[in-house]
C-alpha positions in Angstrom: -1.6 -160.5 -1.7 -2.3 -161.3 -5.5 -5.6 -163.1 -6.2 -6.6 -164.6 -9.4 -9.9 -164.5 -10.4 -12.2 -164.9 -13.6 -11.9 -161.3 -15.0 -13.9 -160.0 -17.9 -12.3 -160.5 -21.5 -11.2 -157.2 -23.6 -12.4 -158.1 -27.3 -9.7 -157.0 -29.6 -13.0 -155.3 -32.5 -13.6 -152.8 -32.7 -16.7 -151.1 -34.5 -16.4 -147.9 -37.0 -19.0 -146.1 -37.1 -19.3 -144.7 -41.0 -22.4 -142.7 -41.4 -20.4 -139.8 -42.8 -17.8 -140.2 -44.9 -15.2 -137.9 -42.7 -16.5 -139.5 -39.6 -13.5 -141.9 -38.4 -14.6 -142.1 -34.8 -14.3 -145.6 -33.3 -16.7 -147.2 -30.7 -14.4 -149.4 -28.7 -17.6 -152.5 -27.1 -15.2 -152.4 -24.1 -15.3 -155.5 -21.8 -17.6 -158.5 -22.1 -18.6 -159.3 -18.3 -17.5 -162.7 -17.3 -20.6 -164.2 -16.9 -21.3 -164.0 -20.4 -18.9 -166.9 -20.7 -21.3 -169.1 -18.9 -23.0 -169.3 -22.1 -22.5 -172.3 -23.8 -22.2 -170.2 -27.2 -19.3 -169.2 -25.7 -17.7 -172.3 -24.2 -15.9 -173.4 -27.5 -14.3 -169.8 -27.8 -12.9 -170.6 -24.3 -11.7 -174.1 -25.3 -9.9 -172.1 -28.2 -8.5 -169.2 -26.1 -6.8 -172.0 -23.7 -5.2 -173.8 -27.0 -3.7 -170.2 -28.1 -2.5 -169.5 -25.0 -0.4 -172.9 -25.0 0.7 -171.5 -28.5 1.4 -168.5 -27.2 3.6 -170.0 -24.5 5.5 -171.7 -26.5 6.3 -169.0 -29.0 5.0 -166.0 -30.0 5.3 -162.0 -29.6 1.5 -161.6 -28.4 2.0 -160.1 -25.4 3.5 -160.8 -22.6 6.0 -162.5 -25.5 7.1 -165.7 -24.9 9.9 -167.6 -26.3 10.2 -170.7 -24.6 11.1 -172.8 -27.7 13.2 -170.7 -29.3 15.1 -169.2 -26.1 15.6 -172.8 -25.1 17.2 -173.9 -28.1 19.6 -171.1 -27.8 20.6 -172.6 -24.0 20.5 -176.3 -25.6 22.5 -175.6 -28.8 20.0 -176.5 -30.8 20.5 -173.5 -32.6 23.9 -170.1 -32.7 22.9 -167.2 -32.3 23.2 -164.9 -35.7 23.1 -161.6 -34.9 20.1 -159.9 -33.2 19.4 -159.9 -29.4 16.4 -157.5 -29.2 13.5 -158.2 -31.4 13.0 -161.9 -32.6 16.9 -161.8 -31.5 18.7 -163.9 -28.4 19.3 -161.6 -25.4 23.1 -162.0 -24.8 22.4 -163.5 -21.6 20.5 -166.1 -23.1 23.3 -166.4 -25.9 25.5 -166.7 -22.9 22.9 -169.8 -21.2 22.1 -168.2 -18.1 19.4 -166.0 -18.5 17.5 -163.6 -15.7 14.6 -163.8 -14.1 13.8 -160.4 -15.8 14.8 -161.4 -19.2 12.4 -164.8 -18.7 9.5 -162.3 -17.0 7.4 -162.6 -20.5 8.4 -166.7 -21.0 7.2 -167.1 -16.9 3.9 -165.2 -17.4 2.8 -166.4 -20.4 3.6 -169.9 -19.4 1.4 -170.0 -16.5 -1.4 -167.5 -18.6 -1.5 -171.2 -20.6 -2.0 -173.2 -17.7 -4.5 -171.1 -15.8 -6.7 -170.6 -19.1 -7.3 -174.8 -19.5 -7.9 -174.8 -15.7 -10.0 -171.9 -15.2 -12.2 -173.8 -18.5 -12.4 -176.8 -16.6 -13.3 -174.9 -13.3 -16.1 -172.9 -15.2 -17.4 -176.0 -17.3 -17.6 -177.4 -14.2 -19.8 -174.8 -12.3 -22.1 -174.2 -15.2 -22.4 -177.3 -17.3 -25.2 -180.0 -16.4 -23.3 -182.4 -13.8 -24.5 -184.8 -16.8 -23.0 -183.3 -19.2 -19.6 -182.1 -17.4 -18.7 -185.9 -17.3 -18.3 -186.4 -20.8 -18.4 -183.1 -22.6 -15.7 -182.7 -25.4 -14.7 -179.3 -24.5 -14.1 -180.2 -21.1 -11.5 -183.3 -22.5 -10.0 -180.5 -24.6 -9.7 -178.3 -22.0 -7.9 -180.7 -19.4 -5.6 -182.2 -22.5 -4.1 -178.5 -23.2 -4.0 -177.8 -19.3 -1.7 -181.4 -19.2 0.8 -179.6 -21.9 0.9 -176.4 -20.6 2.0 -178.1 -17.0 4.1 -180.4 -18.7 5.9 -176.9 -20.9 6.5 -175.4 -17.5 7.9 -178.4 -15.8 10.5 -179.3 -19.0 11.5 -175.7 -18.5 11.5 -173.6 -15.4 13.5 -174.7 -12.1 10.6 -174.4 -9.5 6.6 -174.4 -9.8 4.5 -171.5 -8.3 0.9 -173.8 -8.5 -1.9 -171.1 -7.0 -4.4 -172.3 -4.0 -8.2 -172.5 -4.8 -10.2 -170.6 -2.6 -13.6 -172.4 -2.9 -16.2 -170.2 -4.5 -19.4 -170.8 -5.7 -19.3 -167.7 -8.9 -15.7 -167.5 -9.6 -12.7 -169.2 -10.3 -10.5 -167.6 -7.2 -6.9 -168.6 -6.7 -4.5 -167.3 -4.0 -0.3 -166.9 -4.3 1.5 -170.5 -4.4 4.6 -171.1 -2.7 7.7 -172.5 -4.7 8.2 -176.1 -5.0 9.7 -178.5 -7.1 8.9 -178.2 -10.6 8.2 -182.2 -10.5 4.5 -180.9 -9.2 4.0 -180.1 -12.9 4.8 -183.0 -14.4 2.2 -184.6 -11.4 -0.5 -182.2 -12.4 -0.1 -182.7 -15.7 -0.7 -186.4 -15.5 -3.8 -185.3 -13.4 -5.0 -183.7 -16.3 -4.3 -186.1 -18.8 -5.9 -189.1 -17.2 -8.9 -186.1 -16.6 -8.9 -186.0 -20.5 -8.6 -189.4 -21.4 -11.5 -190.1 -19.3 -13.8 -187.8 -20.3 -13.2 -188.3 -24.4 -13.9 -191.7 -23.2 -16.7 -190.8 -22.1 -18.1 -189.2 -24.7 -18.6 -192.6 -26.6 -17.3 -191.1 -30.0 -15.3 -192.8 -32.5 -14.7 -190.0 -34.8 -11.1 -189.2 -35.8 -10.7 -186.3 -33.7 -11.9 -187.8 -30.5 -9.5 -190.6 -31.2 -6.5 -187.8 -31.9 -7.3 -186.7 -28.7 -7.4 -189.6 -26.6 -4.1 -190.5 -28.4 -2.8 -187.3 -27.6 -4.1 -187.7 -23.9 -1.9 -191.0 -23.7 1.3 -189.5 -25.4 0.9 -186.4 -22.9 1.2 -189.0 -20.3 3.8 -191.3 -21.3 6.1 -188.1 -21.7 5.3 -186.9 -18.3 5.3 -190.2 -16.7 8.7 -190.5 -18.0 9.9 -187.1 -16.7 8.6 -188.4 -13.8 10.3 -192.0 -13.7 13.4 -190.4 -14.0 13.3 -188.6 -10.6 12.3 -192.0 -9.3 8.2 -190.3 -8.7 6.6 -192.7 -11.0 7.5 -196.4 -12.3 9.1 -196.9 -16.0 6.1 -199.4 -16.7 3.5 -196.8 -16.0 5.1 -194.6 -19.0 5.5 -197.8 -21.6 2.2 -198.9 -20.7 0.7 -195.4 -22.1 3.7 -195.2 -24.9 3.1 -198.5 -26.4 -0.9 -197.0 -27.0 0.3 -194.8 -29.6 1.2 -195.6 -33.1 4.7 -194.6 -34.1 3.3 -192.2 -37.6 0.7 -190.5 -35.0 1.2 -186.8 -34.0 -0.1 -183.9 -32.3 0.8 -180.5 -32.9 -0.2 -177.3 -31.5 -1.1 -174.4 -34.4 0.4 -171.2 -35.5 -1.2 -168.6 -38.5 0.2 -166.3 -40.7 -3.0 -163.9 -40.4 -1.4 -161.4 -38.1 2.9 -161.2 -36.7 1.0 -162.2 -33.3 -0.1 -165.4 -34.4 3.4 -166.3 -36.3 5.4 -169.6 -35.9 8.0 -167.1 -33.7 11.2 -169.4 -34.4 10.7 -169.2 -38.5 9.9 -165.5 -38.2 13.5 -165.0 -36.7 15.1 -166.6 -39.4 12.9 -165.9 -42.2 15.0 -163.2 -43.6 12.1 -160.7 -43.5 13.4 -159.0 -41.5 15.3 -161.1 -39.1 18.3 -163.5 -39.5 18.6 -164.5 -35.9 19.8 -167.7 -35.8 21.7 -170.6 -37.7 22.9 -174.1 -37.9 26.8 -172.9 -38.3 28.8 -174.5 -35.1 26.1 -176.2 -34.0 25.9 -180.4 -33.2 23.5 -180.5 -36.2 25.5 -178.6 -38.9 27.6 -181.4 -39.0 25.7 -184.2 -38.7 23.1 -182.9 -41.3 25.9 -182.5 -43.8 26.9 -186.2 -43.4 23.4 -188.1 -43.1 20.8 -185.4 -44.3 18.3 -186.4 -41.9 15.4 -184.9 -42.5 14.5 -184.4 -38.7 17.5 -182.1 -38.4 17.1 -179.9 -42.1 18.6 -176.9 -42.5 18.7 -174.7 -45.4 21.7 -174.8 -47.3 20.5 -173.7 -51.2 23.3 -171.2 -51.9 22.8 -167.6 -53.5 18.7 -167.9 -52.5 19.5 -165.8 -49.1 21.8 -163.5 -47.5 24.9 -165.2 -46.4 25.5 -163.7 -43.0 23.0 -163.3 -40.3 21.9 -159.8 -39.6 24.7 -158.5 -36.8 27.6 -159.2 -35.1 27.7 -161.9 -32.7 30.5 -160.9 -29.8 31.3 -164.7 -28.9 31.9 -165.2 -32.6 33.8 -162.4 -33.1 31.7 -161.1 -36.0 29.1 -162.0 -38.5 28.5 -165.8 -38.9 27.2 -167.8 -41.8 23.5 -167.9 -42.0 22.4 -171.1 -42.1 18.8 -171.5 -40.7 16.7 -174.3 -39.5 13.9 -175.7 -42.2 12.0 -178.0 -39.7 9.7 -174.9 -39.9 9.3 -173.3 -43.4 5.9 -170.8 -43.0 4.5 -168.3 -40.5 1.4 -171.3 -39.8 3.7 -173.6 -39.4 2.4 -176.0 -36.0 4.8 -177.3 -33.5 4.8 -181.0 -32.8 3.4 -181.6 -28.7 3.6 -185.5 -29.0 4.6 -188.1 -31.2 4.5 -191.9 -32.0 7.9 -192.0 -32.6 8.6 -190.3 -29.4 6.6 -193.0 -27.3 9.3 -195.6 -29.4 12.2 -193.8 -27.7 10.4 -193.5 -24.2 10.0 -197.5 -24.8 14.1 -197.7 -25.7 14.5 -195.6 -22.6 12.8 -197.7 -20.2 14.5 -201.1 -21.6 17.6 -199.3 -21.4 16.6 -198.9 -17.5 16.1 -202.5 -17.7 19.3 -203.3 -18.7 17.7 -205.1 -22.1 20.2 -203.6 -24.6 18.3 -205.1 -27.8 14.9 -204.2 -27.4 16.5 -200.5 -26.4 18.5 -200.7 -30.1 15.7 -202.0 -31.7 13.6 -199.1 -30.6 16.3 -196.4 -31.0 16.1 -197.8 -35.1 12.2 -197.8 -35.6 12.4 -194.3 -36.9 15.8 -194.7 -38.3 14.2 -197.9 -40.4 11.1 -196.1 -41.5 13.3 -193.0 -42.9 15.7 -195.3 -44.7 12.7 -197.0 -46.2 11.1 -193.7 -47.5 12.8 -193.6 -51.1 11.5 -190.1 -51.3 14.1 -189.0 -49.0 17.6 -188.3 -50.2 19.6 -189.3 -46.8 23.1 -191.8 -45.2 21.1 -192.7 -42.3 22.6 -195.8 -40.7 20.7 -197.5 -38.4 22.4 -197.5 -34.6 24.6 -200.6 -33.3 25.3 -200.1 -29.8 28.0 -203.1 -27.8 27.2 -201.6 -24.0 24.5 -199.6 -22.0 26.5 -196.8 -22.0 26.6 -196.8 -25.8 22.9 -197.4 -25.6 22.1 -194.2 -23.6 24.6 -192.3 -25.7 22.2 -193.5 -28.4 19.2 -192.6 -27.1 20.0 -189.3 -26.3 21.3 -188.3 -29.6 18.1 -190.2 -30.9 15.9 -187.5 -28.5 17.8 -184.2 -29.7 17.2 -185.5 -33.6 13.3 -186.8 -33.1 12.4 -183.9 -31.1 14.8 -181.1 -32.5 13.0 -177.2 -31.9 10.1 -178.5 -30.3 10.7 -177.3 -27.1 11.4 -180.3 -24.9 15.5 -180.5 -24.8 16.3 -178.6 -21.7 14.1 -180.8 -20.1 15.5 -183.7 -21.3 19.1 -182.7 -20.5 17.7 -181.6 -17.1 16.4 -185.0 -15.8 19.6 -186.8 -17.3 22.1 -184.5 -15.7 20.8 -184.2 -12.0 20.2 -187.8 -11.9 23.4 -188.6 -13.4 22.2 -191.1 -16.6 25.1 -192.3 -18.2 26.3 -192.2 -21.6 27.4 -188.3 -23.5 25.7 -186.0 -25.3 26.0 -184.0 -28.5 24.9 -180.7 -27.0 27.7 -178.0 -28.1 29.2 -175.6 -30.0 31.7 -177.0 -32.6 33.2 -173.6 -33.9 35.3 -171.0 -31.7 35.3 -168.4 -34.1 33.6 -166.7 -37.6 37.0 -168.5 -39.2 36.8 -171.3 -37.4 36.7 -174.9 -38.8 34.2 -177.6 -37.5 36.0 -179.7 -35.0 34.7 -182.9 -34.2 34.0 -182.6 -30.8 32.3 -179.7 -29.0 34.4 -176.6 -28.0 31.7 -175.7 -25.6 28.9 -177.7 -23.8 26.0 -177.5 -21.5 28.8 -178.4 -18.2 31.9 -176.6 -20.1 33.8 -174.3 -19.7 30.9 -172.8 -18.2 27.8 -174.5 -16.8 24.7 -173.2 -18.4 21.8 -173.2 -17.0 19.3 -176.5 -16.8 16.0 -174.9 -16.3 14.7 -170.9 -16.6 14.3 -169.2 -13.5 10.8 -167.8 -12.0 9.9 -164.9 -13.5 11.1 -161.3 -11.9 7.3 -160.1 -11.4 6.4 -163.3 -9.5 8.8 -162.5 -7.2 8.3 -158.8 -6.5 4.3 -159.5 -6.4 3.8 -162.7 -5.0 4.8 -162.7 -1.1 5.4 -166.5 -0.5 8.1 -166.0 -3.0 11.9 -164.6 -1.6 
């Protein structure tokens, strides 16, 4: 039986000692015991830790290395694969959309290391801090908001939830082995933890700008998860406006990345920065295309020709040789953050719902909210037409394009495929690849999709070493 339980932190200094100047011995300080994080000099260090772990989750080669963005843009199309498959490269089974349990070990882990670091906070904030300050402390709000994403990261992408028991204890956080279950009880435990948040910034009675970023963050959290939930028919499509419409549509919430070590790099721009690594591209892709006709800037790649290699860095079997390295430029840096929640996402999750209601105008009106404030920004050099739509099938074929543009590499599109596929939404998708070949031209309609020829997979699977460790899982 695996138990979980508040271990003691390595810290990554270490201390040379230089009283000679040939003496290069190291003192490694070793482990810190746990109940040194009791201290409350220590609780906003733990707040941090759970916010880097959520980072790390989503992308990022600290260790166990996790790739859930960039692996899941692979599956999705978002991106072609450009050459590499081991490091910062797509695994060929990944390149192929069904990828192992083994290959997803790291993505699993790491996941679930984000969720259990907000939770354990909370569970420790909650045994040591004053019961009158628990109620209303910021770090507690911060840490329920990131335990909300990380639940809601692992519901949008793995087919089944492993949620540990809590053994009451009165020193430690102890958690026995979960069972499988639907991975709906993440979206659930994330809107736990979001209404936990909301409450508790409330609490607090502050006004500054980051309590009010958090609170709004709280609500988008929940609007995104409520509609997850909606979708499976687990929660109602007015729950999810009523925390949408909260949000203003230029708000945003982003999770950071920093370019002082590779371990704390924005892991999608390192694989195409041409560093080292040209990994991926825009070539065949949905959005090579539609970039070319409309240069949205949601969906920007890089096309300056003769300031980078032209070919990505290997042969790609499916391709038949090198492709044309084309690479994403929603993320230009090592520090740059990736976008949790949005105001212009809570305007689609209000189209999606009138859609639901059958109220075609207030979904198109929605759908063009962002598409109006683009066109309007004479700083942007873009043919974006705002959407027309004559039926609700038209209307949902909007909307989902409108999703993969708005919330293009950010994590969240096998999820959104997910919902709409097994509960059979109407209206098609863009999700494809539009070249056969390295000589191929661009069709027009996809060669290959998420159902065709092949189905790809809709969700990653459980990781291999929570299978082979944990008994309540076959």
């Amino acid at each position: 039986m695996r138990i979980h339980h508040d271990s003691t932190i390595l810290l990554v200094a270490g201390a040379l000692l230089g009283a000679l100047a040939c003496d290069t011995s190291i003192t490694n300080p070793g482990l810190t015991p746990d109940e040194d994080l009791d201290n409350p000099a220590a609780w906003p260090a733990i707040v941090v830790g759970a916010r880097r772990a959520l980072s790390d989750a989503i992308g990022s080669s600290a260790g166990p290395v996790s790739q859930l963005l960039y692996w899941g843009a692979a599956v999705t199309y978002e991106i072609n694969p450009a050459g590499s498959t081991g490091s910062y490269g797509i695994p060929t089974d990944v390149q192929a959309g069904l990828p192992t349990d083994a290959t997803m070990n790291g993505d699993w882990t790491q996941s679930n290391v984000a969720r259990y670091s907000a939770e354990a906070a909370v569970a420790r904030f909650r045994r040591v801090m004053p019961d009158t300050l628990f109620p209303k402390s910021p770090l507690v709000g911060q840490a329920y908001l990131y335990a909300g994403f990380a639940n809601r990261l692992l519901g949008e992408n793995f087919c089944q939830s492993v949620i540990p028991v809590v053994i009451p204890d009165s020193v430690h956080y102890v958690l026995a082995p979960g069972s499988l279950g639907s991975h709906t009880l993440y979206f659930l435990r994330a809107d736990t933890a979001f209404s936990n948040a909301i409450a508790v910034f409330t609490a607090t009675g502050n006004t500054d700008a980051q309590t009010t970023s958090f609170i709004l963050a709280a609500h988008a959290g929940r609007a995104s998860v409520r509609t997850d939930l909606a979708t499976y028919g687990l929660a109602t499509w007015a729950d999810a406006v009523a925390e949408a419409v909260l949000v203003p549509s230029t708000y945003k919430f982003e999770v950071p990345y920093s370019s002082a070590s590779p371990d704390q790099y924005n892991y999608l721009y390192w694989a195409r920065a041409d560093q080292s690594f040209r990994a991926h591209t825009q070539w065949g892709t949905f959005y090579e295309g539609y970039y070319r006709t409309t240069r949205d800037p949601r969906v920007r790649w890089d096309t300056t020709a003769g300031t980078m290699k032209p070919f990505g860095d290997a042969a790609v079997a499916k391709f038949g040789g090198r492709v044309p390295f084309w690479p994403e430029a929603k993320y230009t840096s090592t520090s740059d953050p990736v976008r949790l929640s949005s105001g212009w996402e809570m305007r689609l999750i209000e189209a999606e719902a009138a859609l639901v209601a059958g109220d075609l105008a207030k979904a198109q009106s929605n759908i063009n909210a962002r598409r109006r404030a683009l066109r309007a920004d004479t700083t942007l050099a873009k043919t974006l037409d705002t959407v027309v739509v004559a039926t609700l099938v038209d209307g949902w074929a909007a909307l989902k394009r409108e999703r993969a543009l708005e919330l293009w590499l950010e994590g969240r599109r096998l999820g959104d495929l997910r919902r709409w596929i097994e509960n059979n939404v109407p209206g098609g998708s863009d999700d494809g690849t539009y070249r056969a070949s390295t000589t191929d031209i661009l069709h027009t309609t996809p060669l290959e999709t998420m159902t065709t020829p092949v189905a790809r997979a809709l969700c990653f699977p459980v990781g291999r070493n929570e299978r082979e460790t944990n008994p309540n899982v076959p």
